[in-house]
C-alpha positions in Angstrom: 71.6 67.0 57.6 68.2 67.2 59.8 67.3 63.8 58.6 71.0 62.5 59.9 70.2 64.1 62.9 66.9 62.6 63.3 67.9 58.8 62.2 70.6 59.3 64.6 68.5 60.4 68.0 66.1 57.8 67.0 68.4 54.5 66.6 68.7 54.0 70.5 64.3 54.0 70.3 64.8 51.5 67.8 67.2 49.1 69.5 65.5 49.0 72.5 61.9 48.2 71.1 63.2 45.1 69.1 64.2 43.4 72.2 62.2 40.4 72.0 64.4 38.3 69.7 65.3 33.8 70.7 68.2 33.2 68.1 68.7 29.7 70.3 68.4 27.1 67.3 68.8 30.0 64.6 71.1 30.0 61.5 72.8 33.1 60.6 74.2 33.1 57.0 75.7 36.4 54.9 77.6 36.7 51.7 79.7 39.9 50.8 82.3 41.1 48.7 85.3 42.2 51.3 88.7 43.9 51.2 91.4 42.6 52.5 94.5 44.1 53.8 98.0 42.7 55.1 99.9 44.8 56.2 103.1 43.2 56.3 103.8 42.6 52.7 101.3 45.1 51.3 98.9 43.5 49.6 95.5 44.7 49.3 93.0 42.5 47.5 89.5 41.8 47.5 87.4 38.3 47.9 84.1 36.5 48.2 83.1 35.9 51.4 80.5 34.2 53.3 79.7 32.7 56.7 77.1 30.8 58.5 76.5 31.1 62.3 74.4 28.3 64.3 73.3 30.0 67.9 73.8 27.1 70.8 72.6 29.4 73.5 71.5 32.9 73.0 75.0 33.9 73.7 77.0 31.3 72.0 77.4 30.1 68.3 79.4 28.0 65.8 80.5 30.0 62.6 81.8 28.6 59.4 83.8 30.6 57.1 85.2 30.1 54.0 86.6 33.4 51.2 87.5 32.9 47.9 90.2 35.3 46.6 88.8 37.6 43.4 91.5 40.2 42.7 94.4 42.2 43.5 93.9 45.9 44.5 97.7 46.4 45.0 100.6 44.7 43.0 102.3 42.2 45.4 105.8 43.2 46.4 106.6 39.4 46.7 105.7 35.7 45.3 102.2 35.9 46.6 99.4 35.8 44.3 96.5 34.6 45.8 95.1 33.2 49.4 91.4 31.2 49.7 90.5 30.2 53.3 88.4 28.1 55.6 87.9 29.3 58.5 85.6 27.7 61.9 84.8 27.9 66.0 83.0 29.7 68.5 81.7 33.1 68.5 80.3 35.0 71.8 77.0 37.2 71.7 77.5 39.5 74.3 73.0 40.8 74.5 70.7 38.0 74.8 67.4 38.3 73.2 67.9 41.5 71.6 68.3 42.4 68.2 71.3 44.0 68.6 73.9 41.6 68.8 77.4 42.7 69.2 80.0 39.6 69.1 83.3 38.6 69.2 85.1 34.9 67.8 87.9 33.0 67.6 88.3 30.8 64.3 90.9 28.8 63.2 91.4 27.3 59.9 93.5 26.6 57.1 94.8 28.7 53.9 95.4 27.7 50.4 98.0 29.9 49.0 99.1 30.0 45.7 102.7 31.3 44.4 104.9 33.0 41.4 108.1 31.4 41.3 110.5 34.7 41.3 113.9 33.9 41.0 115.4 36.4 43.4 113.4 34.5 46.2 114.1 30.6 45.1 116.5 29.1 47.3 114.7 25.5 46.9 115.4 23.1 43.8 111.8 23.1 43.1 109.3 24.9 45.4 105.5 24.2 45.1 102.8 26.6 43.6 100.5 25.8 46.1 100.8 25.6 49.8 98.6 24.8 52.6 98.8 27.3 55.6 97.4 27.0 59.1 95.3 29.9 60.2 94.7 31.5 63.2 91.6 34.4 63.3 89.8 36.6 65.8 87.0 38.7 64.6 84.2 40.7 66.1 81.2 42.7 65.0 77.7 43.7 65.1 74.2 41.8 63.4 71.4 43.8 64.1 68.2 42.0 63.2 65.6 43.6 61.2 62.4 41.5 61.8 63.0 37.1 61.9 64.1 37.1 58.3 67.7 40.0 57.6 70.1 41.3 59.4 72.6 44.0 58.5 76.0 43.4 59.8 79.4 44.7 60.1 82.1 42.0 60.4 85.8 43.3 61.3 88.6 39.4 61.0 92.4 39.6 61.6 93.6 36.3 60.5 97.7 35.4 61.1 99.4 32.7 59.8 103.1 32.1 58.3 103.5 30.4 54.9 106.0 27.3 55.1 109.7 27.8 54.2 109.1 26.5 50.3 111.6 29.5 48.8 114.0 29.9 52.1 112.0 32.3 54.3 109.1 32.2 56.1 105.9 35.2 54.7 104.3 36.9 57.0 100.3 36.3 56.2 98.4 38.7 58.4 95.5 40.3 57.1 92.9 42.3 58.4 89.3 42.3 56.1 86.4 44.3 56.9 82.7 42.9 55.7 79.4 45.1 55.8 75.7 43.8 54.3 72.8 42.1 54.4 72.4 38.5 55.7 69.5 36.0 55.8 68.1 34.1 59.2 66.5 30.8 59.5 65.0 29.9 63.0 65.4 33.4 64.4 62.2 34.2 65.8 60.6 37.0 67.4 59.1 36.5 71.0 55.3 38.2 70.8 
Protein backbone atom coordinates (compact mmCIF):
# COMPACT_ATOMS: atom_id res chain seq x y z
CA UNK A 1 0.00 0.00 0.00
CA UNK A 2 2.86 2.65 0.83
CA UNK A 3 4.33 2.02 -2.49
CA UNK A 4 0.67 2.79 -4.21
CA UNK A 5 0.77 5.75 -2.25
CA UNK A 6 4.05 6.80 -3.29
CA UNK A 7 3.77 5.92 -7.18
CA UNK A 8 0.66 7.80 -6.85
CA UNK A 9 1.91 11.40 -5.20
CA UNK A 10 4.81 11.06 -7.59
CA UNK A 11 2.96 10.65 -11.14
CA UNK A 12 2.03 14.48 -11.41
CA UNK A 13 6.42 15.03 -10.84
CA UNK A 14 6.67 12.72 -13.56
CA UNK A 15 4.31 14.23 -16.13
CA UNK A 16 5.40 17.53 -15.74
CA UNK A 17 9.26 16.79 -16.11
CA UNK A 18 8.78 14.94 -19.52
CA UNK A 19 7.45 18.03 -21.10
CA UNK A 20 9.74 18.40 -23.84
CA UNK A 21 8.25 16.09 -26.35
CA UNK A 22 7.73 17.38 -30.81
CA UNK A 23 5.42 14.37 -32.01
CA UNK A 24 4.99 16.86 -35.39
CA UNK A 25 6.11 14.23 -38.13
CA UNK A 26 5.83 11.20 -35.58
CA UNK A 27 4.17 7.84 -36.14
CA UNK A 28 2.23 6.32 -33.34
CA UNK A 29 1.56 2.50 -33.87
CA UNK A 30 0.09 -0.15 -31.03
CA UNK A 31 -1.24 -3.62 -31.18
CA UNK A 32 -3.56 -5.21 -28.38
CA UNK A 33 -5.88 -7.74 -27.76
CA UNK A 34 -9.33 -5.82 -26.83
CA UNK A 35 -12.82 -6.69 -25.60
CA UNK A 36 -15.55 -5.70 -27.15
CA UNK A 37 -19.05 -5.06 -26.03
CA UNK A 38 -22.47 -4.25 -27.74
CA UNK A 39 -24.77 -3.73 -25.84
CA UNK A 40 -27.75 -3.91 -27.84
CA UNK A 41 -27.68 -7.57 -28.86
CA UNK A 42 -25.36 -8.79 -26.14
CA UNK A 43 -22.51 -9.89 -27.60
CA UNK A 44 -19.28 -9.73 -25.98
CA UNK A 45 -16.28 -10.87 -27.91
CA UNK A 46 -12.75 -10.24 -28.15
CA UNK A 47 -10.40 -9.10 -31.33
CA UNK A 48 -6.98 -8.08 -32.55
CA UNK A 49 -6.47 -4.68 -32.74
CA UNK A 50 -4.09 -2.29 -33.92
CA UNK A 51 -3.77 1.39 -35.00
CA UNK A 52 -1.29 3.82 -36.45
CA UNK A 53 -1.38 7.60 -35.68
CA UNK A 54 0.59 10.17 -38.02
CA UNK A 55 0.88 13.69 -35.96
CA UNK A 56 0.23 16.73 -38.63
CA UNK A 57 0.62 19.32 -35.90
CA UNK A 58 1.41 18.67 -32.35
CA UNK A 59 -2.24 18.74 -31.82
CA UNK A 60 -3.65 16.98 -34.82
CA UNK A 61 -3.24 13.41 -36.33
CA UNK A 62 -4.45 10.86 -38.86
CA UNK A 63 -5.19 7.32 -37.36
CA UNK A 64 -5.80 4.15 -39.17
CA UNK A 65 -7.55 1.28 -37.66
CA UNK A 66 -8.30 -1.91 -38.53
CA UNK A 67 -9.55 -5.17 -35.70
CA UNK A 68 -9.78 -8.56 -36.62
CA UNK A 69 -12.50 -10.51 -34.76
CA UNK A 70 -10.88 -13.67 -32.59
CA UNK A 71 -13.64 -15.08 -30.43
CA UNK A 72 -16.88 -14.98 -28.70
CA UNK A 73 -16.99 -14.32 -24.95
CA UNK A 74 -20.83 -14.51 -24.91
CA UNK A 75 -23.14 -16.78 -27.17
CA UNK A 76 -24.91 -14.42 -29.62
CA UNK A 77 -28.61 -14.15 -29.09
CA UNK A 78 -29.01 -13.50 -32.90
CA UNK A 79 -27.43 -14.42 -36.53
CA UNK A 80 -24.31 -12.52 -35.72
CA UNK A 81 -21.15 -14.38 -35.72
CA UNK A 82 -18.41 -12.28 -36.32
CA UNK A 83 -17.55 -8.40 -37.23
CA UNK A 84 -13.77 -7.28 -38.64
CA UNK A 85 -13.39 -3.45 -39.23
CA UNK A 86 -11.44 -0.64 -40.81
CA UNK A 87 -11.60 2.17 -39.39
CA UNK A 88 -9.83 6.03 -40.32
CA UNK A 89 -9.73 10.16 -39.65
CA UNK A 90 -8.64 12.71 -37.49
CA UNK A 91 -7.80 12.56 -33.94
CA UNK A 92 -7.28 15.89 -31.55
CA UNK A 93 -4.26 16.08 -29.01
CA UNK A 94 -5.51 18.29 -26.54
CA UNK A 95 -1.29 19.08 -24.68
CA UNK A 96 1.26 20.02 -27.14
CA UNK A 97 4.78 18.97 -26.44
CA UNK A 98 4.09 17.02 -23.51
CA UNK A 99 4.28 13.52 -22.99
CA UNK A 100 1.05 13.22 -21.72
CA UNK A 101 -1.23 13.28 -24.50
CA UNK A 102 -4.85 12.97 -23.77
CA UNK A 103 -6.99 12.76 -27.23
CA UNK A 104 -10.18 12.43 -28.71
CA UNK A 105 -11.22 11.17 -32.70
CA UNK A 106 -13.66 10.70 -34.95
CA UNK A 107 -13.25 7.59 -37.48
CA UNK A 108 -15.37 6.37 -39.88
CA UNK A 109 -15.11 3.11 -41.67
CA UNK A 110 -16.51 0.13 -42.93
CA UNK A 111 -17.49 -3.39 -41.25
CA UNK A 112 -17.33 -6.80 -42.62
CA UNK A 113 -19.93 -8.85 -40.96
CA UNK A 114 -20.44 -12.31 -41.20
CA UNK A 115 -23.82 -14.29 -40.55
CA UNK A 116 -25.69 -17.84 -39.41
CA UNK A 117 -28.65 -18.29 -41.40
CA UNK A 118 -31.30 -18.97 -38.47
CA UNK A 119 -34.49 -19.79 -39.74
CA UNK A 120 -36.68 -17.93 -37.34
CA UNK A 121 -35.05 -14.69 -38.68
CA UNK A 122 -35.02 -15.41 -42.74
CA UNK A 123 -37.62 -13.48 -44.37
CA UNK A 124 -35.33 -13.26 -47.71
CA UNK A 125 -35.21 -16.18 -50.37
CA UNK A 126 -31.58 -16.19 -50.00
CA UNK A 127 -29.73 -13.75 -47.66
CA UNK A 128 -25.93 -13.35 -47.87
CA UNK A 129 -23.27 -14.66 -45.29
CA UNK A 130 -21.40 -11.69 -45.52
CA UNK A 131 -22.23 -8.10 -45.48
CA UNK A 132 -20.52 -4.94 -45.70
CA UNK A 133 -21.57 -2.25 -43.09
CA UNK A 134 -20.73 1.43 -42.86
CA UNK A 135 -19.26 2.58 -39.64
CA UNK A 136 -19.36 5.47 -37.67
CA UNK A 137 -16.68 5.73 -34.37
CA UNK A 138 -15.70 8.28 -31.83
CA UNK A 139 -12.92 7.34 -29.43
CA UNK A 140 -10.77 9.01 -26.92
CA UNK A 141 -7.83 8.21 -24.69
CA UNK A 142 -4.52 8.79 -23.21
CA UNK A 143 -0.57 7.94 -24.70
CA UNK A 144 1.78 8.83 -22.34
CA UNK A 145 5.31 8.68 -23.80
CA UNK A 146 8.00 6.94 -22.05
CA UNK A 147 11.26 8.34 -23.61
CA UNK A 148 11.21 8.75 -28.01
CA UNK A 149 10.68 5.03 -28.46
CA UNK A 150 6.99 3.42 -26.12
CA UNK A 151 4.20 4.76 -25.06
CA UNK A 152 1.55 3.16 -22.78
CA UNK A 153 -1.91 3.87 -23.71
CA UNK A 154 -5.49 3.45 -22.85
CA UNK A 155 -7.84 3.62 -25.89
CA UNK A 156 -11.79 3.81 -25.06
CA UNK A 157 -13.98 3.46 -29.31
CA UNK A 158 -17.77 3.34 -29.49
CA UNK A 159 -18.41 2.44 -33.02
CA UNK A 160 -22.41 2.46 -34.38
CA UNK A 161 -23.53 1.14 -37.44
CA UNK A 162 -26.79 -0.78 -38.64
CA UNK A 163 -26.34 -4.08 -40.69
CA UNK A 164 -28.51 -3.96 -44.10
CA UNK A 165 -31.99 -5.43 -44.10
CA UNK A 166 -30.58 -9.06 -45.66
CA UNK A 167 -33.12 -11.30 -43.15
CA UNK A 168 -36.05 -8.51 -42.79
CA UNK A 169 -34.77 -6.27 -39.98
CA UNK A 170 -32.24 -4.02 -39.50
CA UNK A 171 -29.28 -5.13 -36.25
CA UNK A 172 -28.28 -2.77 -34.21
CA UNK A 173 -24.22 -2.87 -34.32
CA UNK A 174 -23.06 -0.61 -31.51
CA UNK A 175 -20.12 -1.61 -29.60
CA UNK A 176 -18.04 -0.09 -27.16
CA UNK A 177 -14.11 -1.79 -26.86
CA UNK A 178 -11.71 -0.70 -24.51
CA UNK A 179 -7.72 -1.19 -25.47
CA UNK A 180 -4.73 -0.79 -22.83
CA UNK A 181 -0.71 -1.48 -23.74
CA UNK A 182 2.36 -0.73 -25.05
CA UNK A 183 2.92 0.97 -28.42
CA UNK A 184 5.97 1.85 -30.47
CA UNK A 185 6.98 5.60 -31.92
CA UNK A 186 8.88 6.45 -34.90
CA UNK A 187 9.85 10.31 -35.25
CA UNK A 188 8.77 11.17 -31.78
CA UNK A 189 11.55 13.05 -30.41
CA UNK A 190 12.52 14.58 -27.34
CA UNK A 191 13.47 18.38 -27.32
CA UNK A 192 17.02 18.65 -25.16
Amino acid sequence: MKRFLVVFCLFPLALSAQSGFKKAGGLRAMATFAPVWMPFNGNVYYNLSGNWNYYLSERLSILGEGSYFLNTLQASRSGFVSQHKLLGGLTYHFKANSAFDPFVGFHPGVGLLRYTKPSALILVANPPEMDVVPLISVSGGVNYYVGSIFHFFVHLRYAAGRSHAAYGALENLSELQCSVGLGLNLGVKVKQ
